[in-house]
Backbone as CSV, one residue per row, in Angstrom:
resi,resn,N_x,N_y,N_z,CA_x,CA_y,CA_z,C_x,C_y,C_z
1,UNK,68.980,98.870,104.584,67.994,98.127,103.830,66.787,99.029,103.571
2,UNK,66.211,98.772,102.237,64.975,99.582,101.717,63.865,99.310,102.618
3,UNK,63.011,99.661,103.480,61.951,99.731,103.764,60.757,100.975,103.188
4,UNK,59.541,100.128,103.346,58.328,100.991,102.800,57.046,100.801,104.101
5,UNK,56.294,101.737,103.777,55.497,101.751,104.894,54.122,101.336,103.936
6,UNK,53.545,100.589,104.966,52.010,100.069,104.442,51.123,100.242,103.283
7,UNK,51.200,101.918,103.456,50.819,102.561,102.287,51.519,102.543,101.413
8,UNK,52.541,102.884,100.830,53.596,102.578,99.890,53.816,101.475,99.492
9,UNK,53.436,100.004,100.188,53.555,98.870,99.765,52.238,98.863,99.059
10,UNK,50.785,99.158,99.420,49.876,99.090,98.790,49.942,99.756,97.295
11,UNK,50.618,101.008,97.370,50.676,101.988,96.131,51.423,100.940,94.978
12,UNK,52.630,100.506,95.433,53.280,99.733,94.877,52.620,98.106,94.118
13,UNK,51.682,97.195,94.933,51.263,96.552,94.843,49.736,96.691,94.234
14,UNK,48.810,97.779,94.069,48.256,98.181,93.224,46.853,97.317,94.096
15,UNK,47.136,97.770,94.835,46.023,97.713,96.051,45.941,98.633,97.163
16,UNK,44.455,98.030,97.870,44.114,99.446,99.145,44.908,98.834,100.097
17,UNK,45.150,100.196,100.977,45.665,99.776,102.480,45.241,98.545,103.296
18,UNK,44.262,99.007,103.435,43.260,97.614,104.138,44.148,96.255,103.841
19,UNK,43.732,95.782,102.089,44.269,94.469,101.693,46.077,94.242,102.366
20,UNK,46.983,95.299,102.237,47.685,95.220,102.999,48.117,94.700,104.071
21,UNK,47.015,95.111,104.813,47.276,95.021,106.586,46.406,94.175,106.613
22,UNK,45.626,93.058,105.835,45.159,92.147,105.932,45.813,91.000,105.907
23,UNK,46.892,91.197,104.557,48.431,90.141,104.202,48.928,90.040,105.654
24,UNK,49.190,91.378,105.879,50.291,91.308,107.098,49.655,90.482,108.101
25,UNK,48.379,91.385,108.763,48.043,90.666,110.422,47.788,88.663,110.041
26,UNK,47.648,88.164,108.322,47.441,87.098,107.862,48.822,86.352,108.184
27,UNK,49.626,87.078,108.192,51.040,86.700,108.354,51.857,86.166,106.687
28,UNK,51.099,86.270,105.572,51.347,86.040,104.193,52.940,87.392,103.977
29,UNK,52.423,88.553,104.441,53.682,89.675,104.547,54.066,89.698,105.591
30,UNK,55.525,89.740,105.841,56.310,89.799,106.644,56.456,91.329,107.283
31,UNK,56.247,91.804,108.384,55.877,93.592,108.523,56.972,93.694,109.737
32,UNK,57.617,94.636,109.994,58.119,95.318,111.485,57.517,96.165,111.933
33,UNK,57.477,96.777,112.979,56.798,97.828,114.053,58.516,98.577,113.969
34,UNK,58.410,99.718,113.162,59.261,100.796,113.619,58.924,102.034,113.856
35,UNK,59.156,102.588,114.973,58.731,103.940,115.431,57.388,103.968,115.737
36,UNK,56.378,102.951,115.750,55.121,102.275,115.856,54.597,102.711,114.884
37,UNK,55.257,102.631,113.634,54.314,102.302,112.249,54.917,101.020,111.492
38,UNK,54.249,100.092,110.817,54.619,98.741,110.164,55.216,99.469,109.251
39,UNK,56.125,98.685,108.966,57.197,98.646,107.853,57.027,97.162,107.149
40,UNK,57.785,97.001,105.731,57.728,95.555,105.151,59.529,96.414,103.976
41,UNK,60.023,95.336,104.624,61.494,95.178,103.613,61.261,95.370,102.355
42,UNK,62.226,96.462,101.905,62.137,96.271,100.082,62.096,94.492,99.722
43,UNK,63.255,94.037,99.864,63.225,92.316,99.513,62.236,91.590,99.735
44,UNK,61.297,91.966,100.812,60.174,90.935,101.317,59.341,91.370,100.573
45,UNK,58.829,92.464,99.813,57.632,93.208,99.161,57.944,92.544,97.697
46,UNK,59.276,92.449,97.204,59.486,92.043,96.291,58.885,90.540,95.911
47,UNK,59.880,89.639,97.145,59.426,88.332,96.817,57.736,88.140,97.105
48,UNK,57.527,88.894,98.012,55.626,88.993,97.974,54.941,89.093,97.026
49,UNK,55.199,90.284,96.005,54.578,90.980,94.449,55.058,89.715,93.438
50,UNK,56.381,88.935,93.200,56.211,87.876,92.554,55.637,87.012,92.645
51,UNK,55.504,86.694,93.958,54.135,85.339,94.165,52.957,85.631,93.752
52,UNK,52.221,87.029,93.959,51.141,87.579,93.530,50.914,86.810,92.111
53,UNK,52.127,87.673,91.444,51.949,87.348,89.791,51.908,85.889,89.239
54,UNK,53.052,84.882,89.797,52.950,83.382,89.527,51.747,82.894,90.006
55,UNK,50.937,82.837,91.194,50.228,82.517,91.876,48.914,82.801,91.105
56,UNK,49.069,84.213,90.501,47.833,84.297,89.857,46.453,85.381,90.285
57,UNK,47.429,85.542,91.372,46.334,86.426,92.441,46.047,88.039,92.181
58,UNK,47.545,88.040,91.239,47.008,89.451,90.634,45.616,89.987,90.002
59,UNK,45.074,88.737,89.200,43.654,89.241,89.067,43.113,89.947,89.867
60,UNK,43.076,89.762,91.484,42.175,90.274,91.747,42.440,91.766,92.720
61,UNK,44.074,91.903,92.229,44.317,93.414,92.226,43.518,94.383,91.482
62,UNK,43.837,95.707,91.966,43.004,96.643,91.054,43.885,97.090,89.935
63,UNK,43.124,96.810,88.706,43.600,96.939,87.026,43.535,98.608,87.374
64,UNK,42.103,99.154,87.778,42.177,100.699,87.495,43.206,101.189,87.402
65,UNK,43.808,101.030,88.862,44.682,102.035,88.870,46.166,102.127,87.418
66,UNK,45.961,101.454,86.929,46.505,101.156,85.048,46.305,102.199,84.552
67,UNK,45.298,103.035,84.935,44.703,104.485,84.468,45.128,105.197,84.603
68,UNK,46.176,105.466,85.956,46.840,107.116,86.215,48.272,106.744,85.488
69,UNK,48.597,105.420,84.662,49.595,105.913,83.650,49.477,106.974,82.718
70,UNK,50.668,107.784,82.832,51.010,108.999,81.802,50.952,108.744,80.169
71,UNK,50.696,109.181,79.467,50.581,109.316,77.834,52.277,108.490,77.299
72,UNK,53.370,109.342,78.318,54.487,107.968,78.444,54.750,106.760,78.977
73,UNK,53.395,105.711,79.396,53.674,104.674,79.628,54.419,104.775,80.397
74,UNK,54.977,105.259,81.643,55.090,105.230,82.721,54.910,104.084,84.253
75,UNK,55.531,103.609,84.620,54.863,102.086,85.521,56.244,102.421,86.413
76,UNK,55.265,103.114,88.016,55.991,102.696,89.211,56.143,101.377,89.531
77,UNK,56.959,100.673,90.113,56.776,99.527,90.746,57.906,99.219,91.551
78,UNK,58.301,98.043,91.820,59.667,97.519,92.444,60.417,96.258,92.026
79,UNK,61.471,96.510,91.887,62.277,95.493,91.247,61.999,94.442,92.140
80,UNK,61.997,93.201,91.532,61.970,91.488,91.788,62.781,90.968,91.713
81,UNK,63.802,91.117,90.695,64.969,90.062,90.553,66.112,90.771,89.305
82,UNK,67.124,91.107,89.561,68.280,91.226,88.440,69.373,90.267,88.244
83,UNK,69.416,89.724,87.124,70.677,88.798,87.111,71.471,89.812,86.074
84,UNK,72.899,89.176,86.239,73.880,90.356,85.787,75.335,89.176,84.639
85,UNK,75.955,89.688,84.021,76.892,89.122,84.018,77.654,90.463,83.799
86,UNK,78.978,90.096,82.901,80.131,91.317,82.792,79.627,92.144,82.159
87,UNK,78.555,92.319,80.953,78.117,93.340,80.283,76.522,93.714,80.435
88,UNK,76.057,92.958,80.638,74.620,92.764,80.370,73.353,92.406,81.412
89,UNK,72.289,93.288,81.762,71.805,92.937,82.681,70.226,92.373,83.034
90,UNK,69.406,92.128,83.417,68.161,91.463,82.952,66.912,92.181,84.510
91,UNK,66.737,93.041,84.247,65.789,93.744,85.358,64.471,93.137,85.422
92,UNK,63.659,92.395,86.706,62.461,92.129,86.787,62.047,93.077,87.532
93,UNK,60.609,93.564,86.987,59.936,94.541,88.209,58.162,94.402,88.123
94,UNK,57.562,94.417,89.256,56.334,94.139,89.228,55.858,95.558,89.706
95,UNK,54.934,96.015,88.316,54.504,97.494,87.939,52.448,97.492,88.428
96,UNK,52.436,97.483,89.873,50.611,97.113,89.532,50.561,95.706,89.408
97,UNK,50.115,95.339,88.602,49.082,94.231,88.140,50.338,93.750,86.994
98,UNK,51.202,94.237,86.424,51.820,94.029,85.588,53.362,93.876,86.102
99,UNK,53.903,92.340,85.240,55.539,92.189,85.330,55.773,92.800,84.318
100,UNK,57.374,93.294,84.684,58.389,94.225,83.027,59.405,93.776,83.196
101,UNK,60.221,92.852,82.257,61.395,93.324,82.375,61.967,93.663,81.184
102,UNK,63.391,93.911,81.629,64.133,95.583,80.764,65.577,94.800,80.580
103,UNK,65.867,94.636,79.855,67.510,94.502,79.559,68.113,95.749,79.187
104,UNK,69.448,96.035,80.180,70.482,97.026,80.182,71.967,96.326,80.396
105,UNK,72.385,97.672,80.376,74.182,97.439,80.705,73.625,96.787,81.979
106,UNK,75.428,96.653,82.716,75.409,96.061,83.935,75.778,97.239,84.506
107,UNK,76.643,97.915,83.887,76.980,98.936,84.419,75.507,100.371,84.912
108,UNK,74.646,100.169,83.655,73.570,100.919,84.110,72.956,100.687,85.300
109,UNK,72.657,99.407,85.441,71.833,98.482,87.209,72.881,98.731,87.790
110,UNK,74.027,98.997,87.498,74.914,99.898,88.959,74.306,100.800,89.400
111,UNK,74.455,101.554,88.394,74.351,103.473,88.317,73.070,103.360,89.246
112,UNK,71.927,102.917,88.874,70.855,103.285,89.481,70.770,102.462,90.644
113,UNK,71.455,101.403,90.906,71.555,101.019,92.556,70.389,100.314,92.272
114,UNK,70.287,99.392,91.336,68.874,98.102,91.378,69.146,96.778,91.701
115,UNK,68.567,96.563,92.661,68.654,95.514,93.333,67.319,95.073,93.899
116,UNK,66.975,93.195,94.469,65.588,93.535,94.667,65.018,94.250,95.649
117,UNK,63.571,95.068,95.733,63.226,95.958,96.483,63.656,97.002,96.586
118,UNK,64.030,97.633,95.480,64.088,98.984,95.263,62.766,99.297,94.600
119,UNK,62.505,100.440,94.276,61.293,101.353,94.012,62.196,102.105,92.474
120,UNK,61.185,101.522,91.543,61.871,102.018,89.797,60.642,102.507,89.499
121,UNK,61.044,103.205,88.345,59.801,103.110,87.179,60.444,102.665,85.998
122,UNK,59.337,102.294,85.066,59.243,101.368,83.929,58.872,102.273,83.020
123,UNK,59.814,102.633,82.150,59.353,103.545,81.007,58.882,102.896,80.121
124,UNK,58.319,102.357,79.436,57.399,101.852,77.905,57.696,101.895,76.558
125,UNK,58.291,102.424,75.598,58.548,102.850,74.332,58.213,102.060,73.581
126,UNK,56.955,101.097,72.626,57.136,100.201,71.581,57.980,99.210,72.140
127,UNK,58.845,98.563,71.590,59.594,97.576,72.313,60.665,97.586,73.283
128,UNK,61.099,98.703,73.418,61.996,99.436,74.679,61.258,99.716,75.805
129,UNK,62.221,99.516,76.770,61.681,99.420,78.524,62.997,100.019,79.256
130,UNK,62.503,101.467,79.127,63.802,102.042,80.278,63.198,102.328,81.741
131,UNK,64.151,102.197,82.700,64.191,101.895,83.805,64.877,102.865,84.537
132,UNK,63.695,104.173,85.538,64.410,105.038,86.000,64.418,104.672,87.381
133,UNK,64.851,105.422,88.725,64.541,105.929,89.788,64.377,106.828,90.383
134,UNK,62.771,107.198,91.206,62.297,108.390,91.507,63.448,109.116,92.222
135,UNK,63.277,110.012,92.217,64.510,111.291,93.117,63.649,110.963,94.479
């Protein structure tokens, strides 16, 4: 299973550490103690970052960081939810402050192993949204 560490959930969630480990010791994020550093499940970060967004609470994430996108529209984030059938596939991912989703093959959300709580990026193009994963 995907795990991320504190910081990486913050990077991801488009907030400081602190707010983090504020969720957590709040008990709102679900965290483990491994190797005596907190961890939080790819899946649990996921369903966490969607509540953000329905809930509304994203406002009061930080927009800035919207800024260190590349000239290619570029958006780290982590997948939320894929539904699939035989050809066709429907990628949710919460990028920052921002939801994307991307329709592909099914066969592509193989290839790249997307499922929720993985770690993607969100490519941008005009009305196209390709969907990589960091090396």
């Amino acid at each position: 299973m995907i795990t991320y560490r504190l910081a990486e959930a913050a990077e991801i969630l488009a907030v400081s550490d602190d707010t983090v480990r504020r969720w957590v010791d709040a008990g709102r994020l679900p965290a483990r103690r491994t190797e005596g550093r907190a961890t939080v499940t790819g899946p649990d970060l996921a369903e966490f970052a969607e509540h953000l967004v329905e809930s509304g609470e994203e406002a009061e994430r930080d927009r800035t960081r919207a800024g260190t996108v590349s000239a290619r529209n570029r958006m780290s984030g982590i997948v939320t939810r894929v539904k699939r059938d035989h050809v066709m596939a429907q990628v949710e991912m919460i990028c920052g402050p921002y939801r994307v989703v991307s329709l592909m093959s099914s066969d592509a959300a193989d290839e790249l192993g997307l499922e929720p709580g993985v770690r993607a990026i969100a490519s941008v193009k005009s009305t196209n949204v390709v969907v990589e994963v960091p090396r």
